[in-house]
Backbone of each chain as ProteinMPNN parsed JSONL, in Angstrom:
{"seq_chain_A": "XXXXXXXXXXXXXXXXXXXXXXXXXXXXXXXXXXXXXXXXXXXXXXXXXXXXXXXXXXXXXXXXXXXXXXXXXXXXXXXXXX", "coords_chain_A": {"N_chain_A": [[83.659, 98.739, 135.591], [83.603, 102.046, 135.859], [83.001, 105.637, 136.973], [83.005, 108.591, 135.107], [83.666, 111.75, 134.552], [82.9, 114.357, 132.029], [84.162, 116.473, 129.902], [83.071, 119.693, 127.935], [84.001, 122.543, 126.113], [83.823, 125.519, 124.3], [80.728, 126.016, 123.604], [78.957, 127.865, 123.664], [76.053, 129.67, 123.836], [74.431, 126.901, 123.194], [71.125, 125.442, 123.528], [68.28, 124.188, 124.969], [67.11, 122.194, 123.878], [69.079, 121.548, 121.782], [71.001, 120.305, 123.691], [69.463, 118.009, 124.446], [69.291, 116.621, 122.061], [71.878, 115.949, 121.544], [72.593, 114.261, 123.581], [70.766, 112.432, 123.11], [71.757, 111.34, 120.662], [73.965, 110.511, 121.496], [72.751, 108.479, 123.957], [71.802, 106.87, 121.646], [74.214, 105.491, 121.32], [75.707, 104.796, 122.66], [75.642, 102.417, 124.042], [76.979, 99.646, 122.391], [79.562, 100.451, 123.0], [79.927, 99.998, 125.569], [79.218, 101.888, 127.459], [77.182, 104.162, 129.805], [75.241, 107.107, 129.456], [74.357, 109.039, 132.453], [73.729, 111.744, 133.172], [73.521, 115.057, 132.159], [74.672, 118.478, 131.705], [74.486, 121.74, 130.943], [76.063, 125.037, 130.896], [75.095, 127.811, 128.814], [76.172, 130.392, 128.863], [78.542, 130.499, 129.188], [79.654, 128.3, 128.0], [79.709, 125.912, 128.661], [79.64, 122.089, 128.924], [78.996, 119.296, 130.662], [79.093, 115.785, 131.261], [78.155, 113.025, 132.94], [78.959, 110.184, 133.111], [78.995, 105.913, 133.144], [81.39, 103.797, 132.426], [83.902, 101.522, 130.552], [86.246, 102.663, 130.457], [87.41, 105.872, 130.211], [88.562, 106.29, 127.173], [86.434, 104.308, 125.893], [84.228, 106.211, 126.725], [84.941, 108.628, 125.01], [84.958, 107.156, 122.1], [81.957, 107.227, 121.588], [80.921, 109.868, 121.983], [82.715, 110.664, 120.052], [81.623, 109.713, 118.27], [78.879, 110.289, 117.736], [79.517, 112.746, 117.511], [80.276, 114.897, 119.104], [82.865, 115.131, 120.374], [84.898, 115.478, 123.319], [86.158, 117.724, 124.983], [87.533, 117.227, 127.811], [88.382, 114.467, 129.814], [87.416, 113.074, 132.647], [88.354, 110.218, 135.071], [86.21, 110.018, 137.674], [86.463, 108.354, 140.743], [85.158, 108.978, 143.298], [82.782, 109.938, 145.267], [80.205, 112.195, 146.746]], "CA_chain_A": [[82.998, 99.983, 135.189], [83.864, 103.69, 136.013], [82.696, 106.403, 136.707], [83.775, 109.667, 134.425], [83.027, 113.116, 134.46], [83.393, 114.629, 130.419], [83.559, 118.323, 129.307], [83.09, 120.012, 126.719], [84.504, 123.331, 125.84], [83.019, 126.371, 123.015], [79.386, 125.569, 123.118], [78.342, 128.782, 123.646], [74.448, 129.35, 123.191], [73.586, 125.853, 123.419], [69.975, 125.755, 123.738], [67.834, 123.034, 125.947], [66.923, 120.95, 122.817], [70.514, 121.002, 121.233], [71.523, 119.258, 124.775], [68.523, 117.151, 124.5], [69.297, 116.265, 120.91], [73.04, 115.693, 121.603], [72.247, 113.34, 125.056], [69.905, 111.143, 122.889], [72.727, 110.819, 120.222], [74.773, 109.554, 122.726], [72.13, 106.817, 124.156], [72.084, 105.638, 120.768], [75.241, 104.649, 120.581], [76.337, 104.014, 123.817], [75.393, 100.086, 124.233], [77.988, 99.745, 121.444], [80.328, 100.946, 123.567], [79.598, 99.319, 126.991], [78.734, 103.151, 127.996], [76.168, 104.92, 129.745], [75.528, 108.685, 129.44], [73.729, 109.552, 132.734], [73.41, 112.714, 133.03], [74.492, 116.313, 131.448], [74.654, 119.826, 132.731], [74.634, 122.842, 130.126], [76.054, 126.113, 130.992], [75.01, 128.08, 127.409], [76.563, 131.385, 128.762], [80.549, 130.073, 129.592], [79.73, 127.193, 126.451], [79.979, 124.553, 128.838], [78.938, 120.937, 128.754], [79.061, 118.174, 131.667], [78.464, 114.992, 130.916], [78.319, 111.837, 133.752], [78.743, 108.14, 132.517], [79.493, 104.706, 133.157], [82.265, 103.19, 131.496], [84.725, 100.805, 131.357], [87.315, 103.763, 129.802], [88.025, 107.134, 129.108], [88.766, 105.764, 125.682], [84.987, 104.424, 125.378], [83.512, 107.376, 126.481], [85.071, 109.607, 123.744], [84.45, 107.123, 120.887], [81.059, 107.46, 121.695], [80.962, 110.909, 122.161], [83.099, 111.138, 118.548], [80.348, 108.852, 116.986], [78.085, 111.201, 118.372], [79.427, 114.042, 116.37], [80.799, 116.374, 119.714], [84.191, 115.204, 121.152], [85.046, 115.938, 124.476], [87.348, 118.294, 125.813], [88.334, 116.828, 128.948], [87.579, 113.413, 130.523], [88.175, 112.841, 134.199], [87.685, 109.513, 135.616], [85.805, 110.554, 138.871], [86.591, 107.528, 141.274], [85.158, 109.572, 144.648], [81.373, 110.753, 144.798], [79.386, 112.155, 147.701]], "C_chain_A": [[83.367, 101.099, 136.169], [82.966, 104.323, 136.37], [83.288, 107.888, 136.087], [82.691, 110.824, 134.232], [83.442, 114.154, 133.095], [82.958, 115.859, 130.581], [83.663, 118.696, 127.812], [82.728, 121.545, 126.737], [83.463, 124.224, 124.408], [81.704, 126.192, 122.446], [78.62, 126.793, 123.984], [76.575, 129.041, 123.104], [73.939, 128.203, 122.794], [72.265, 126.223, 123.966], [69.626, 124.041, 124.178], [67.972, 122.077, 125.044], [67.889, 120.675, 121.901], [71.176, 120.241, 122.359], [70.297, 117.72, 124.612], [69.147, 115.99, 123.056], [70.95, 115.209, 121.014], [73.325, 114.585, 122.589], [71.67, 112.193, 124.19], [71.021, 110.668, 121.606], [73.567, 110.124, 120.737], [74.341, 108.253, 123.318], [72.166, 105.646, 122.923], [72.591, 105.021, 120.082], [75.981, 104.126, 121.252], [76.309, 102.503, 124.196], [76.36, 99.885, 123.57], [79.197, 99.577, 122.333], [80.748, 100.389, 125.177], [79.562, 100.445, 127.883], [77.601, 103.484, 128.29], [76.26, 106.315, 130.467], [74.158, 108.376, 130.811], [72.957, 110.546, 133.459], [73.796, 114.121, 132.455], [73.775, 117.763, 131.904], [75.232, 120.829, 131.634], [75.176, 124.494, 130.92], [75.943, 127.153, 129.574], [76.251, 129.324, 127.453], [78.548, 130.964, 128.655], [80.534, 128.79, 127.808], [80.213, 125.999, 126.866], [79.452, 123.594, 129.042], [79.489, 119.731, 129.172], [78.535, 117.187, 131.089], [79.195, 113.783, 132.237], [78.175, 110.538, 133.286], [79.285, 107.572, 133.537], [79.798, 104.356, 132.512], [83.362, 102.351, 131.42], [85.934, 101.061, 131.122], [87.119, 104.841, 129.572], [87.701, 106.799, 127.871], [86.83, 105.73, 124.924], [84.022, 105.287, 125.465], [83.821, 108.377, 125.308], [84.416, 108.763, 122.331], [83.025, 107.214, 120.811], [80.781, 109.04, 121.722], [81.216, 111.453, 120.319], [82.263, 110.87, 117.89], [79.258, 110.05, 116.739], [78.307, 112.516, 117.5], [80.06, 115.058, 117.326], [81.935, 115.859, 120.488], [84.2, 115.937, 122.178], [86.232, 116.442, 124.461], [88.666, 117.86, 126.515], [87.81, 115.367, 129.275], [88.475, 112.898, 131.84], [87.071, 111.693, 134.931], [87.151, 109.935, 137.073], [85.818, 109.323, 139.936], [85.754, 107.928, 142.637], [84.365, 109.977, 144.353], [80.691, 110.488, 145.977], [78.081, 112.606, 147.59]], "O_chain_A": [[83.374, 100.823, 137.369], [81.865, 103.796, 136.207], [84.194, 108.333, 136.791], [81.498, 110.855, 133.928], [84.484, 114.78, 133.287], [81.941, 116.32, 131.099], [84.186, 118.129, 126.853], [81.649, 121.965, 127.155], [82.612, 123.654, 123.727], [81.443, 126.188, 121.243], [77.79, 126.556, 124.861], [76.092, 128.568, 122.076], [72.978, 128.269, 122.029], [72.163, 127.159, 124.759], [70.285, 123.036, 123.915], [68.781, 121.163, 125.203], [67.75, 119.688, 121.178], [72.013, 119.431, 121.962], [70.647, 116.545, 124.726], [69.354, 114.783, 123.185], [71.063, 114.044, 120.634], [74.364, 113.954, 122.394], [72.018, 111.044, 124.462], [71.151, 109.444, 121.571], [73.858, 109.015, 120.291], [75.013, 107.222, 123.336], [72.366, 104.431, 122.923], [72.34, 104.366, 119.07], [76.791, 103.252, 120.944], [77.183, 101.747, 124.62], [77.239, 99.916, 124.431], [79.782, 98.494, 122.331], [81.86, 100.477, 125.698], [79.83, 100.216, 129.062], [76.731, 103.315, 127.436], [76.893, 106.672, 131.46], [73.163, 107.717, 130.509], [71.934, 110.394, 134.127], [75.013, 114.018, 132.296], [72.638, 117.98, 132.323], [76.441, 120.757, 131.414], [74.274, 124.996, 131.59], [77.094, 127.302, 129.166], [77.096, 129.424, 126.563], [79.434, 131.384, 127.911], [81.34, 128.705, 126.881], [80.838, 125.177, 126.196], [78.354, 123.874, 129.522], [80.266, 119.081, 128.473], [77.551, 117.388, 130.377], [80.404, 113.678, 132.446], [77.086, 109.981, 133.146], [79.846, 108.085, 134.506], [79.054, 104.228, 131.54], [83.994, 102.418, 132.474], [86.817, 100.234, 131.349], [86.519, 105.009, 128.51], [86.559, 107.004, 127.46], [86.22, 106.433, 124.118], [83.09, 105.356, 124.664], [82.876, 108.89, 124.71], [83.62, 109.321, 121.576], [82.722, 107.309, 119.622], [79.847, 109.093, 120.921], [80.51, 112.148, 119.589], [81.949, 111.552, 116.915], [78.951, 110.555, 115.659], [77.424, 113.161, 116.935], [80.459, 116.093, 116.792], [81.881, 116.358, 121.612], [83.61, 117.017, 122.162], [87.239, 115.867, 124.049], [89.875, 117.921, 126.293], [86.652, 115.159, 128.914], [89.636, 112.517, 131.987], [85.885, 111.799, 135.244], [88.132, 110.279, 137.732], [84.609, 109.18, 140.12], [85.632, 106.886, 143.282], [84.42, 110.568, 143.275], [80.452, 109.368, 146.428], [77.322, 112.543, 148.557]]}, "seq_chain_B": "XXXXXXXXXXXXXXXXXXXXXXXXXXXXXXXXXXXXXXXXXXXXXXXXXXXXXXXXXXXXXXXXXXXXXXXXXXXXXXXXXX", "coords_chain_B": {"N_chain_B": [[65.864, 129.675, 142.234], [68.322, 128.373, 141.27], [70.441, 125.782, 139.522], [74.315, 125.061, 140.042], [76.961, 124.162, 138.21], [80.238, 123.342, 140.364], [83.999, 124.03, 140.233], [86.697, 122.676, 141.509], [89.774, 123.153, 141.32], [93.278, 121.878, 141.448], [93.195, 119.492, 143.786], [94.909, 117.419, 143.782], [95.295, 113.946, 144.561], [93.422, 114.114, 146.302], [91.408, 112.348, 148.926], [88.959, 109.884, 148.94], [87.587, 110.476, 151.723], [88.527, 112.834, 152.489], [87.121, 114.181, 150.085], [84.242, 113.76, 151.042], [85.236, 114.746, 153.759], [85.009, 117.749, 153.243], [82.977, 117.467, 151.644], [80.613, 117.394, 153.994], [81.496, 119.922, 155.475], [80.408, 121.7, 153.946], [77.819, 121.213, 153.802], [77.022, 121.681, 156.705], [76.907, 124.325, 156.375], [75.484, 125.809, 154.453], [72.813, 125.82, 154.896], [72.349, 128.737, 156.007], [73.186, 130.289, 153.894], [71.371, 129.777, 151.789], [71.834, 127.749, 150.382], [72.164, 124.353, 148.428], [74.026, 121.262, 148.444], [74.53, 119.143, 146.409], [75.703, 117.195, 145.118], [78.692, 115.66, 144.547], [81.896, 115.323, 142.938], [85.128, 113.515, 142.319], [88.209, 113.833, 141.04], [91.158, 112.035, 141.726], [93.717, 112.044, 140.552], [93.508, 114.302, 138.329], [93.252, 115.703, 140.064], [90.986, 117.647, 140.488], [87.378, 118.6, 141.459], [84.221, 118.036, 141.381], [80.818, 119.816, 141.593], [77.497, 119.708, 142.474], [75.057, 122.132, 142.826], [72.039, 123.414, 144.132], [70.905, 126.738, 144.223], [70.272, 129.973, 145.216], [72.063, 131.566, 143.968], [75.423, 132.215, 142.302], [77.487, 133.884, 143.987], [76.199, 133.41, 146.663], [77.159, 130.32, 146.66], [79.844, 130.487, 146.522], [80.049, 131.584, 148.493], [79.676, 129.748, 150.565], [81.665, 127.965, 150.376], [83.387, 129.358, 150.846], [83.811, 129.9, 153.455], [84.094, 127.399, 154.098], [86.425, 127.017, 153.875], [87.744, 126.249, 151.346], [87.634, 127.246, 148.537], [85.787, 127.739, 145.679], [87.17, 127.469, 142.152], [85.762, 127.66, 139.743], [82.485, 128.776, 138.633], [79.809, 127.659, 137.577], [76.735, 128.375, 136.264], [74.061, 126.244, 136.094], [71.625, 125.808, 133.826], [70.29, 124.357, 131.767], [70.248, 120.901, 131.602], [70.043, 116.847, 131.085]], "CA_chain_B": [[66.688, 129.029, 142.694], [69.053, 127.548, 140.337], [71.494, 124.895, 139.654], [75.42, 125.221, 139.961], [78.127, 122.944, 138.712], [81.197, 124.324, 140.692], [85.079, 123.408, 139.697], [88.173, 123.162, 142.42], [90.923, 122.601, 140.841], [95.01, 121.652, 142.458], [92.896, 118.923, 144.584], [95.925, 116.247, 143.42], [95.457, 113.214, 145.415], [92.401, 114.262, 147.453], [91.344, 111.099, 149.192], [87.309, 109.959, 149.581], [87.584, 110.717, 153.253], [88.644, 114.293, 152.673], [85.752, 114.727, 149.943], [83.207, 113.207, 152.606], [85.01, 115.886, 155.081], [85.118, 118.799, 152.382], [81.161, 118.031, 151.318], [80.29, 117.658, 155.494], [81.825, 120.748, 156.463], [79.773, 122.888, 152.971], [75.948, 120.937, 154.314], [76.858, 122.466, 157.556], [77.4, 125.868, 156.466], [74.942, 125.765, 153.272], [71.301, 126.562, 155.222], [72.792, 130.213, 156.083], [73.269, 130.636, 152.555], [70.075, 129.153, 151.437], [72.276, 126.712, 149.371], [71.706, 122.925, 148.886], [74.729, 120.686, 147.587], [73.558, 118.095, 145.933], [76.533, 116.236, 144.803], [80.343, 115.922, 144.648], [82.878, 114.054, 142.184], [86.351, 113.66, 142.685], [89.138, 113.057, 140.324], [92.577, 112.816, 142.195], [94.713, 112.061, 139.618], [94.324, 115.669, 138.081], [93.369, 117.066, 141.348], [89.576, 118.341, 139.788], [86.499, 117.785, 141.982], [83.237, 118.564, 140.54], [80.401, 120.074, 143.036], [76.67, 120.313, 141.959], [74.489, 122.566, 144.014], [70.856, 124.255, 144.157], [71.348, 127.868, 145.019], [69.98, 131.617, 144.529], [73.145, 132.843, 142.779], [76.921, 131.602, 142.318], [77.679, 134.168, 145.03], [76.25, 132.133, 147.768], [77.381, 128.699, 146.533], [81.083, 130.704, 146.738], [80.268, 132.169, 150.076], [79.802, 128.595, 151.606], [82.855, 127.193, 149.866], [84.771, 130.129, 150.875], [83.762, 129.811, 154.982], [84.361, 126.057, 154.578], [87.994, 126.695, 153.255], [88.304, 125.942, 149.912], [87.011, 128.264, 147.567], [85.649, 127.353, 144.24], [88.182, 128.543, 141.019], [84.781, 128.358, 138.679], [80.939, 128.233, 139.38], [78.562, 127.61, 136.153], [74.67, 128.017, 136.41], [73.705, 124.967, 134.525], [70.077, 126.122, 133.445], [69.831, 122.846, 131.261], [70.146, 119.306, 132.55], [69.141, 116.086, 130.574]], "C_chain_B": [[67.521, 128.126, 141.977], [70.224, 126.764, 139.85], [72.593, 125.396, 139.185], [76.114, 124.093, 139.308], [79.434, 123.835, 139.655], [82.628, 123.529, 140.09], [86.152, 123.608, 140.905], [89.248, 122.63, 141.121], [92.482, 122.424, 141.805], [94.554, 120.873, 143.602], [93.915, 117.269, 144.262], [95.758, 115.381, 144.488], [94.64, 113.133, 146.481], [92.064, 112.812, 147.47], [89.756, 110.8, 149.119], [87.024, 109.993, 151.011], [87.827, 112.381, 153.389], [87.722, 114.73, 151.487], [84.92, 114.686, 150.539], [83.69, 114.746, 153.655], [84.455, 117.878, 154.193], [82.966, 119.113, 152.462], [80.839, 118.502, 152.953], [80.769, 119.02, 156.183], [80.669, 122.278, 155.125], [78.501, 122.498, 153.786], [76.185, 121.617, 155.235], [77.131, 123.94, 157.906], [75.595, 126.264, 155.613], [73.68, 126.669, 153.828], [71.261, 128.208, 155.269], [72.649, 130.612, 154.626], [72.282, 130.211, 151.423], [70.274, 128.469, 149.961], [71.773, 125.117, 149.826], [72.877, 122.509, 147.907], [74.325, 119.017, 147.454], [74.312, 116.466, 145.782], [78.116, 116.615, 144.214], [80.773, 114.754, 143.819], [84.335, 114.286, 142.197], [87.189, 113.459, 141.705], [90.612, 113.496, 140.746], [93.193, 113.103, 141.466], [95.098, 113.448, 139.034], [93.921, 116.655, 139.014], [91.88, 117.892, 140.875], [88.288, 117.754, 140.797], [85.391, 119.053, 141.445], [81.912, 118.891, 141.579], [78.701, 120.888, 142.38], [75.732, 120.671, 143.111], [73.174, 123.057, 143.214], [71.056, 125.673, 144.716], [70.565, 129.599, 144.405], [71.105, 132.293, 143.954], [74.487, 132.431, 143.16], [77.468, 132.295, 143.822], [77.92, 133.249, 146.449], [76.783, 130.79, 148.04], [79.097, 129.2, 147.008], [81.137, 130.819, 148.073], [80.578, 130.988, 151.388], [81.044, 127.811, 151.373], [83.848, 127.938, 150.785], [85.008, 130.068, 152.896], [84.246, 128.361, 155.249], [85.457, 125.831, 153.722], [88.508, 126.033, 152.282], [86.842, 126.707, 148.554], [86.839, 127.861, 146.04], [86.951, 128.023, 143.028], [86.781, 128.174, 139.76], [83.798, 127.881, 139.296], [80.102, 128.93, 137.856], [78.011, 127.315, 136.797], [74.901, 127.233, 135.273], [72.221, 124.824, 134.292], [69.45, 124.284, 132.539], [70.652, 121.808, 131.801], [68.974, 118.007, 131.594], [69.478, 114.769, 131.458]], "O_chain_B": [[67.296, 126.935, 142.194], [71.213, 127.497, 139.836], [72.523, 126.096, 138.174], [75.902, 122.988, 139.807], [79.448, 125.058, 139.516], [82.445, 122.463, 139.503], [86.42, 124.768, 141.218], [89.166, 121.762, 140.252], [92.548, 122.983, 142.9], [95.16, 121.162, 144.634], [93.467, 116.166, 144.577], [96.049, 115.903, 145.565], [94.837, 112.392, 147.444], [92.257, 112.067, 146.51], [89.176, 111.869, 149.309], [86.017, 109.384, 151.371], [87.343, 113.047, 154.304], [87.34, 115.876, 151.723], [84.514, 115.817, 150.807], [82.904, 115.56, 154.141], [83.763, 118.795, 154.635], [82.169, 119.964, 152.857], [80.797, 119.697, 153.248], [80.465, 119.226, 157.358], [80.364, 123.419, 155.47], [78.041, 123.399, 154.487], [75.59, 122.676, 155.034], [77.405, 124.546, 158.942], [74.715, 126.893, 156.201], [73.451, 127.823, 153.466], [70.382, 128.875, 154.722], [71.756, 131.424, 154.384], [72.546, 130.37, 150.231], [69.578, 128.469, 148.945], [71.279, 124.708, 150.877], [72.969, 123.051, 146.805], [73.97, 118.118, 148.216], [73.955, 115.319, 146.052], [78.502, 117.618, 143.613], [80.319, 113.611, 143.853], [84.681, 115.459, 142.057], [86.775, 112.412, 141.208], [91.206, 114.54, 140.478], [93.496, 114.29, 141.345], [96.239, 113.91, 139.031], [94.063, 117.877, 138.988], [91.998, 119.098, 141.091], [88.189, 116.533, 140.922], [85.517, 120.257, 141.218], [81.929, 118.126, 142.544], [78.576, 122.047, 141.984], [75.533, 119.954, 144.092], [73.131, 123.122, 141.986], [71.442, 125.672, 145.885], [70.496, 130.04, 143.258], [71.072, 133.443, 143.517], [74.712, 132.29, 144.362], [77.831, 131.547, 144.73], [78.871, 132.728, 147.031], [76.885, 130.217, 149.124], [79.682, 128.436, 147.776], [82.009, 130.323, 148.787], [81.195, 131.05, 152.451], [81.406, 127.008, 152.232], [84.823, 127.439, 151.346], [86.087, 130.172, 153.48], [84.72, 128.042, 156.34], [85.593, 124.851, 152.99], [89.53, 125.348, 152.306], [85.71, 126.545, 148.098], [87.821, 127.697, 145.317], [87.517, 129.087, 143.279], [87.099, 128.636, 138.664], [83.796, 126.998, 140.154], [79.919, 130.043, 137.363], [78.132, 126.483, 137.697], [75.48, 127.313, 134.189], [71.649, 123.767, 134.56], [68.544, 123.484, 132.772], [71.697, 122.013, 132.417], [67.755, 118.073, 131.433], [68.828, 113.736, 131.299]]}, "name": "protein", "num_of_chains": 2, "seq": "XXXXXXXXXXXXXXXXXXXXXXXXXXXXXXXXXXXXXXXXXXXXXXXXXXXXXXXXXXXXXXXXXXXXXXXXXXXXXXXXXXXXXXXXXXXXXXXXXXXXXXXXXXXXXXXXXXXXXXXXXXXXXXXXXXXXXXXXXXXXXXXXXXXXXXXXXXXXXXXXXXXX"}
């Protein structure tokens, strides 16, 4: 298992409970996946959207993410964390 | 007082000994700037390290980056967080 740091691009005016909504889509589909989402970081004004897992791929974080309905951007395994 | 993510980017190959020195040299700047960094993620491969802080305004979170020689290239307020 990993750790990965996911973005996500043109989410402009995201609001608290469309992150909320979009985070719990994600828990419930992550087991599936051998993923866990945990945590995410909204900027509404730039339209951007952090997301921190455990995973045992890149790969499994997006299909989860796709299941999910919002594809990621970017995904950068983050190996290094202080 | 409100949360940052920040972005370096062209950190190719940074090691976890030079994030460790990178975060250690921002905590000992940070109090001046009545920042708090909270947490750091690394990804050598594309050189991206990820840098979440507590802070009164992107300004400051730059100001401590920029005295402790490496200057952010983006700084999102991340108002939401799940």
């Amino acid at each position: 298992m990993s750790q990965f740091m996911d973005v996500h691009h043109g989410m402009k005016g995201i609001t608290a409970d469309q992150l909320r909504e979009a985070h719990r889509a994600d828990l419930a589909l992550e087991k599936e996946e051998g993923v866990h989402f945990e945590k995410a970081w909204a900027d509404p004004r730039s339209g951007t959207v952090y997301c921190l897992s455990e995973a045992p791929s890149a790969e499994a974080v997006q299909r989860v993410h796709e299941r999910a309905g919002h594809r990621a951007d970017e995904i950068h395994p983050v190996p290094f964390t202080v």
